[in-house]
N, CA and C of each residue as an Amber inpcrd file, in Angstrom:
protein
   255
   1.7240000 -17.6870000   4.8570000   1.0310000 -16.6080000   4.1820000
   2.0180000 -15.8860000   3.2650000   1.4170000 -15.4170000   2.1790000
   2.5680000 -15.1690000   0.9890000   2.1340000 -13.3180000   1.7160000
   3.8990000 -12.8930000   1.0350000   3.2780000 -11.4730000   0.8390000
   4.2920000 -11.2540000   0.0970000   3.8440000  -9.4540000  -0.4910000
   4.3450000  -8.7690000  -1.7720000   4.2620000  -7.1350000  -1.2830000
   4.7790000  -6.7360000  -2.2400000   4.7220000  -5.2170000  -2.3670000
   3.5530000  -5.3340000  -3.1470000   2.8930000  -3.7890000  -3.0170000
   1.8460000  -3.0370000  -3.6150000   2.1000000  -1.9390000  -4.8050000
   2.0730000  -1.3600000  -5.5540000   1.6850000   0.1470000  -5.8950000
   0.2820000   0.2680000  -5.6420000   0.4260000   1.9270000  -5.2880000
  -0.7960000   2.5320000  -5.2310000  -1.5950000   2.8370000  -6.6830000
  -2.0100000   2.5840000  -6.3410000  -2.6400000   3.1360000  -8.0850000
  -3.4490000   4.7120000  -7.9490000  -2.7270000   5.6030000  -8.0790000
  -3.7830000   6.9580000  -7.7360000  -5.0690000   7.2100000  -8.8020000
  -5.7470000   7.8700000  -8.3810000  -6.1420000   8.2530000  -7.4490000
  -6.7390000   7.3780000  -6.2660000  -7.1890000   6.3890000  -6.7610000
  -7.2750000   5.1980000  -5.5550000  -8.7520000   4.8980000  -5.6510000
  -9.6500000   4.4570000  -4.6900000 -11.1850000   3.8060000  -4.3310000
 -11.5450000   4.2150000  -3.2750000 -12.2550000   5.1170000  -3.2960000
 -12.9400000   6.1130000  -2.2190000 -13.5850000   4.9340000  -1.6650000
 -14.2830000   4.8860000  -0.3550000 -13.7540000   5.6650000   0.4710000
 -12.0640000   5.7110000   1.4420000 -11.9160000   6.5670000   1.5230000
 -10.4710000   6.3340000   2.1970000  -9.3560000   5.4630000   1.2580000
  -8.8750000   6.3270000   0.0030000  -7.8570000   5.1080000  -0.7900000
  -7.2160000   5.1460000  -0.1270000  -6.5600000   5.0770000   0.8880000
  -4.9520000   4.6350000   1.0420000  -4.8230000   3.2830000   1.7520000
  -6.2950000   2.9720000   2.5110000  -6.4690000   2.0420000   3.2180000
  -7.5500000   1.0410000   2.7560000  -7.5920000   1.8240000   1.2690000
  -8.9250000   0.3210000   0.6600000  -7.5870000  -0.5750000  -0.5060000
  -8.0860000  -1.9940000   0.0290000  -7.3460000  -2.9320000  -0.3560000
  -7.4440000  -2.9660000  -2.2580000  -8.5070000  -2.5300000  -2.7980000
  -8.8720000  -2.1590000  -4.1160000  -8.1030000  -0.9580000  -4.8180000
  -7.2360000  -0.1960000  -3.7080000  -6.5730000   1.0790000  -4.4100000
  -4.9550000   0.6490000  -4.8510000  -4.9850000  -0.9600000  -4.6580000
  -3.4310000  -1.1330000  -4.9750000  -3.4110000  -2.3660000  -5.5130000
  -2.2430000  -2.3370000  -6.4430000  -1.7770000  -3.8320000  -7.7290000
  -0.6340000  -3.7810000  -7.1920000  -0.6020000  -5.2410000  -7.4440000
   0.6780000  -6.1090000  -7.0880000   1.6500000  -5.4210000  -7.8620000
   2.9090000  -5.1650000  -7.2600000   4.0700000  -4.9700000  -7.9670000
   4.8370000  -6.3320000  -7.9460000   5.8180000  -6.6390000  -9.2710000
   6.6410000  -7.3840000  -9.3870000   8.1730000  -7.2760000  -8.9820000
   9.0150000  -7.7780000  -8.0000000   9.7010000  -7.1630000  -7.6040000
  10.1110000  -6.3250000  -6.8920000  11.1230000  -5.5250000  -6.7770000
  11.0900000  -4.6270000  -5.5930000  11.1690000  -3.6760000  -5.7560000
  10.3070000  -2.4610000  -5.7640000  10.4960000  -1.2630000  -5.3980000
  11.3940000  -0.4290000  -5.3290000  11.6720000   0.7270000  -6.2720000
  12.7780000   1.8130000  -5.0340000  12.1290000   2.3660000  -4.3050000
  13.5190000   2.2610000  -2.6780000  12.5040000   2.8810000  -2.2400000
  12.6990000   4.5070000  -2.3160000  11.4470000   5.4460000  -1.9810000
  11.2370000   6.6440000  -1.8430000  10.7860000   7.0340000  -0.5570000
  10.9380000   8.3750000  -0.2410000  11.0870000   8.7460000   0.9950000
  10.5050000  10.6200000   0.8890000  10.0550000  10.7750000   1.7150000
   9.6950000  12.7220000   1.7340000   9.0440000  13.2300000   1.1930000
   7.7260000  12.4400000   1.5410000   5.9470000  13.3720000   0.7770000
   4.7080000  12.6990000   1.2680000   3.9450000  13.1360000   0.7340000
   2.4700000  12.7360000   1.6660000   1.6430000  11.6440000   1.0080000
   2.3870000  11.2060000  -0.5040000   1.5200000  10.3630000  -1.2830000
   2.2230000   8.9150000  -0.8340000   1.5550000   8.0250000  -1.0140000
   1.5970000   6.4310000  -0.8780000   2.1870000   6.0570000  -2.2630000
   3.2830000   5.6520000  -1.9390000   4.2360000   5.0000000  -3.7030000
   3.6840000   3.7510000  -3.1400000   4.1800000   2.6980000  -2.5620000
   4.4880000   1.2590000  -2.1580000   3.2850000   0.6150000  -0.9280000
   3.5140000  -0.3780000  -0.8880000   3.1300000  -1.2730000   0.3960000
   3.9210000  -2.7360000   0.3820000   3.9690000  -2.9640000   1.4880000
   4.7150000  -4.4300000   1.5530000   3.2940000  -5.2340000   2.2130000
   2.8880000  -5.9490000   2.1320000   1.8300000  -6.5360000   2.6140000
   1.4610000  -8.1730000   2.3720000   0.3850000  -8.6160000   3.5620000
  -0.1570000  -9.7720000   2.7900000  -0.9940000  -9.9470000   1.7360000
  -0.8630000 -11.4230000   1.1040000  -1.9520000 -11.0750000  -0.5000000
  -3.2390000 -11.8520000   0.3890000  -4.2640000 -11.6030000  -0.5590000
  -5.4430000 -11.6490000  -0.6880000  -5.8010000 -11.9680000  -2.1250000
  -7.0850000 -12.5530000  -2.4870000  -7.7930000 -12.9410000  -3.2660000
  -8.8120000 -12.7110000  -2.9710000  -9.6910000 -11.2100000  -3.5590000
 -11.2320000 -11.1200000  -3.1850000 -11.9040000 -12.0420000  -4.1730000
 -13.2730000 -12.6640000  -3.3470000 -13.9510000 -13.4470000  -4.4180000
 -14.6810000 -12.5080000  -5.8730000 -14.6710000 -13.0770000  -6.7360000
 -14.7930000 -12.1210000  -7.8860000 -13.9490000 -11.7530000  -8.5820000
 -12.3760000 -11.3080000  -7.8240000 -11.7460000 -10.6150000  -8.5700000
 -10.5810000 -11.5250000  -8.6630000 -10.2340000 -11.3830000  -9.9930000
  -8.7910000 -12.4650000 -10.3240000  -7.7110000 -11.6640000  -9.4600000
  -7.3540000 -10.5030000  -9.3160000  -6.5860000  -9.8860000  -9.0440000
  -6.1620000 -10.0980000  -7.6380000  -4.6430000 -10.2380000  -7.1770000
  -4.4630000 -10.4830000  -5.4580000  -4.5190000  -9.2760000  -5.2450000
  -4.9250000  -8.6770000  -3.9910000  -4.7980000  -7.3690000  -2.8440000
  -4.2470000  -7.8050000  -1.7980000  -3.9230000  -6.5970000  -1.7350000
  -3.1050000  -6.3360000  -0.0420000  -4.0040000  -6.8060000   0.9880000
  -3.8760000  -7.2990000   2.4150000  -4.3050000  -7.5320000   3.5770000
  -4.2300000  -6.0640000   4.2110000  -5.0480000  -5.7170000   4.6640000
  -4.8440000  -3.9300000   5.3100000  -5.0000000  -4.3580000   6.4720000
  -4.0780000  -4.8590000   7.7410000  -4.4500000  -5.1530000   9.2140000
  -4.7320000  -3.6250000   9.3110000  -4.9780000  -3.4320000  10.9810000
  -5.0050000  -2.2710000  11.3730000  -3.3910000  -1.8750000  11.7390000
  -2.8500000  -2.6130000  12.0800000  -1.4580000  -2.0430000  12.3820000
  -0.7190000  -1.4340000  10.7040000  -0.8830000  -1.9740000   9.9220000
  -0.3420000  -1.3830000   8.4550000  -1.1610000  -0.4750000   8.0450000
  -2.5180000  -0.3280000   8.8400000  -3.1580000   1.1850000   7.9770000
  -2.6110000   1.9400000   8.9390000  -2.5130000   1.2520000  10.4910000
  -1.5560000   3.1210000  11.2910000  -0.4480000   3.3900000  10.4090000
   0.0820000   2.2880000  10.2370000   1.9020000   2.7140000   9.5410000
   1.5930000   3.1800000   8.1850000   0.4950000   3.4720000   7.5010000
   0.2700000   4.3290000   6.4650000  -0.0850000   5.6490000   6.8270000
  -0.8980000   5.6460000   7.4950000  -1.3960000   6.7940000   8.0490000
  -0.2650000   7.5340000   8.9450000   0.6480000   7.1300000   9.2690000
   1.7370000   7.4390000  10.0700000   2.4890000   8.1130000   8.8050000
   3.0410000   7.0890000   8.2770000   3.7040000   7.5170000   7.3260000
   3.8930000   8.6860000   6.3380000   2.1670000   8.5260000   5.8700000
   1.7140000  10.1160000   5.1120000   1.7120000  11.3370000   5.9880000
   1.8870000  10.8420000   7.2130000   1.2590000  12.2040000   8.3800000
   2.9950000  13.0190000   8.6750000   3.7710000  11.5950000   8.9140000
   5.5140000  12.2130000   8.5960000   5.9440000  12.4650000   7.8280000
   5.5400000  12.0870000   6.4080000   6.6370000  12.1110000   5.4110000
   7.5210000  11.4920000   5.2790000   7.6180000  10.3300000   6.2730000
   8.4060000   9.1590000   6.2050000   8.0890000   7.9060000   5.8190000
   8.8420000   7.1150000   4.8650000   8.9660000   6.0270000   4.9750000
   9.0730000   5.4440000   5.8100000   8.4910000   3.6250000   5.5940000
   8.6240000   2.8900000   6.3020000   8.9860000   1.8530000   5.9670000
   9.3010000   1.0270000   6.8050000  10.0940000  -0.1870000   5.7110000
   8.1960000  -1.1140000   5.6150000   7.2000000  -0.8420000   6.0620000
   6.0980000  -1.5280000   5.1230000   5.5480000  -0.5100000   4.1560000
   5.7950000   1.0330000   3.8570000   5.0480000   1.5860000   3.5870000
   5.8010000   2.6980000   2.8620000   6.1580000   3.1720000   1.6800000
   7.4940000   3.7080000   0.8970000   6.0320000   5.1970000   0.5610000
   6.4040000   6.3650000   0.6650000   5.8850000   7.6150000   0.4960000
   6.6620000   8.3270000  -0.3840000   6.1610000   8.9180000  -1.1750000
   7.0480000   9.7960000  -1.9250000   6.4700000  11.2820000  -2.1830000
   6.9740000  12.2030000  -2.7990000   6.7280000  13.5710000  -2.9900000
   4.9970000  13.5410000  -3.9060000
């Protein structure tokens, strides 16, 4: 299974952007990372191909939406999940 980093794209795809697979584009490369705020910079994740859309998305298990939801709730980074101011 391939995987990649994400950006978030704000404001994101209601419902719930941080955890809809539609609120984030592939980044090329790697990321800096950032650290100490409540917004979603990054994701490290698996890709996906929704039917319809040319575009790959992230895989959102449930364990990577806690570690988002974790993440925004600390203000910490994670090494799947980069937060910034």
């Amino acid at each position: 299974m391939a995987f990649s980093y994400f950006r978030f794209a704000t404001p994101g795809v209601t419902p719930n952007p941080v955890i809809n697979p539609l609120s984030y584009v592939q980044f090329s490369g790697t990321p800096p990372f950032t650290t100490g705020g409540p917004n979603v910079a990054f994701i490290w994740a698996s890709v996906q191909i929704f039917a319809g859309s040319p575009l790959p998305r992230p895989i959102l298990t449930g364990v990577l939406q806690a570690e988002i939801n974790t993440a925004i709730a600390t203000l910490t980074s994670t090494p799947n999940v980069y937060v910034k101011p």
